[in-house]
C-alpha positions in Angstrom: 0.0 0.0 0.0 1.0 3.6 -0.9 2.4 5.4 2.2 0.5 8.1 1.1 -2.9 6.1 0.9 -1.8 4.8 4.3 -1.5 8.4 5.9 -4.8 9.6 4.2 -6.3 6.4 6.2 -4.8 7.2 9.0 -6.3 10.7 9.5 -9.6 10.0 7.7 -9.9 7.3 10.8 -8.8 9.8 13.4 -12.3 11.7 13.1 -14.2 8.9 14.3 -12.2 9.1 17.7 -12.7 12.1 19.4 -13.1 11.3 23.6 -9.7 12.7 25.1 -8.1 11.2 28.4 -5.6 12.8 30.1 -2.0 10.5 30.5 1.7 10.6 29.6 3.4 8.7 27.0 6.9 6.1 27.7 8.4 7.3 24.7 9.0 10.9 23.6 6.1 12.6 21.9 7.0 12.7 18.3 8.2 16.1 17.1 5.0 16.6 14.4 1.9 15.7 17.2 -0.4 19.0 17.8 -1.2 20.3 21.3 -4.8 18.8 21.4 -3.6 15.3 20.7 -0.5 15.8 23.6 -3.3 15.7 25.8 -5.0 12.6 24.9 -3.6 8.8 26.3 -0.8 7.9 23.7 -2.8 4.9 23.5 -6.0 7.2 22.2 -6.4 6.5 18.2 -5.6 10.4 17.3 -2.3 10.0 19.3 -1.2 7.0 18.1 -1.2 8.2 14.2 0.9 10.7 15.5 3.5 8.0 16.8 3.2 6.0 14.0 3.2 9.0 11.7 6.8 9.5 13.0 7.9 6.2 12.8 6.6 5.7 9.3 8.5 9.1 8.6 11.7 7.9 10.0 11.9 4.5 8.2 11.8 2.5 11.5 8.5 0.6 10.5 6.6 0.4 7.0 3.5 2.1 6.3 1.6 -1.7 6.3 2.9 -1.9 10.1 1.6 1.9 10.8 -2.1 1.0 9.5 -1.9 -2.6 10.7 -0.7 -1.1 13.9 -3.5 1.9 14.0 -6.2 -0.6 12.7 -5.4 -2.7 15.9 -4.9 -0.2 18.2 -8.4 1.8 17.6 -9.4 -2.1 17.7 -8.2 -2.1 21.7 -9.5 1.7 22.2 -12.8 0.9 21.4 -13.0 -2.7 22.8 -11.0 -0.6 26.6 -13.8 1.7 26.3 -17.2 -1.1 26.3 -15.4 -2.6 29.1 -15.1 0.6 30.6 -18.8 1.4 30.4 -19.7 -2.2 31.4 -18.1 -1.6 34.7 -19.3 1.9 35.5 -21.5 1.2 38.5 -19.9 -1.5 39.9 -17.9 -1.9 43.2 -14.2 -1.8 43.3 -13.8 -5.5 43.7 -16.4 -6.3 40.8 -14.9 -4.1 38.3 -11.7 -5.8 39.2 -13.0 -9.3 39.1 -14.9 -8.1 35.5 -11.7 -6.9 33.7 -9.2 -9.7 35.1 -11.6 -12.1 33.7 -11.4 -10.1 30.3 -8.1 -10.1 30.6 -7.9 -13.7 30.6 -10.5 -14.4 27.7 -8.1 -12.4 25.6 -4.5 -13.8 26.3 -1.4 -12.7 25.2 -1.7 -9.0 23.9 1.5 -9.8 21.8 0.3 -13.2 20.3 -3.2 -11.1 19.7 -1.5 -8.0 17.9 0.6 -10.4 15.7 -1.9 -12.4 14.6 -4.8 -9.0 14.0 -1.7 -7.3 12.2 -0.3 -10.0 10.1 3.2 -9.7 11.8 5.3 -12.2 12.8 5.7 -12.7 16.8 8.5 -11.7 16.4 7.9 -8.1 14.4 5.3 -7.8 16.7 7.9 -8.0 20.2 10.0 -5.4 18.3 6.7 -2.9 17.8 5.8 -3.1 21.3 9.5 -2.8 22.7 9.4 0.4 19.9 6.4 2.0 21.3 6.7 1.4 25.1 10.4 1.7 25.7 9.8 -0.7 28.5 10.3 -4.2 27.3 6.6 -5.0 27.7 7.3 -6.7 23.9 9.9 -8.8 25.5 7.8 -9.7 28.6 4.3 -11.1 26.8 7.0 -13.2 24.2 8.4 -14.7 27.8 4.7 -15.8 29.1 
């Protein structure tokens, strides 16, 4: 796909994402991301183009990656926020009973981004060491 094409899909997606939350990213905020978007989680859709934006920019991953890797993140954003909603309401212990349990059903995040993304478990450990800075990539390859 055109890295163009891949940009234009990018942002065309970012206007169905609009709720902002409030957080700070592991990894320096890429030189090109605009005020509003500083503001949202780095794991927000509108922020992540931004990352991947740079990343695509500076030849560290492909444009496939960036879209497979947007595609799957809004994927998890929308997915965080019906579990959010399901819990509003809810004690302190339920809501933490509710979303360790969907946190089990799911698995591996790794294994689960590989496989959504078409990457290699491998390609997919690298992404997440990339975009965390923490070596969460290395720890879900080691469970």
């Amino acid at each position: 796909m055109h890295a163009k094409h891949v940009l234009f899909t990018l942002a065309a997606g970012l206007a169905l994402t609009t709720v902002p939350l409030a957080a700070t990213a592991a990894v320096p905020v890429p030189p090109q991301m605009p005020a509003y978007a500083r503001t949202l989680s780095p794991h927000h859709p509108q922020a992540v183009y931004y990352y991947l934006l740079h990343r695509i920019e500076d030849g560290t991953i492909t444009a496939r990656e960036g879209m497979a890797t947007w595609q799957y993140m809004t994927f998890r954003y929308d997915r965080r926020q019906r579990d959010l909603a399901a819990v509003e309401g809810m004690t302190r212990d339920e809501r933490r009973a509710y979303m360790r349990a969907r946190r089990e059903e799911r698995g591996n995040p790794m294994t689960e981004f590989a496989q959504m993304s078409n990457l290699s478990p491998e390609r997919a450990r690298v992404l997440m060491n990339l975009f965390h800075g923490n070596g969460k990539g290395d720890k879900y390859a080691e469970s």
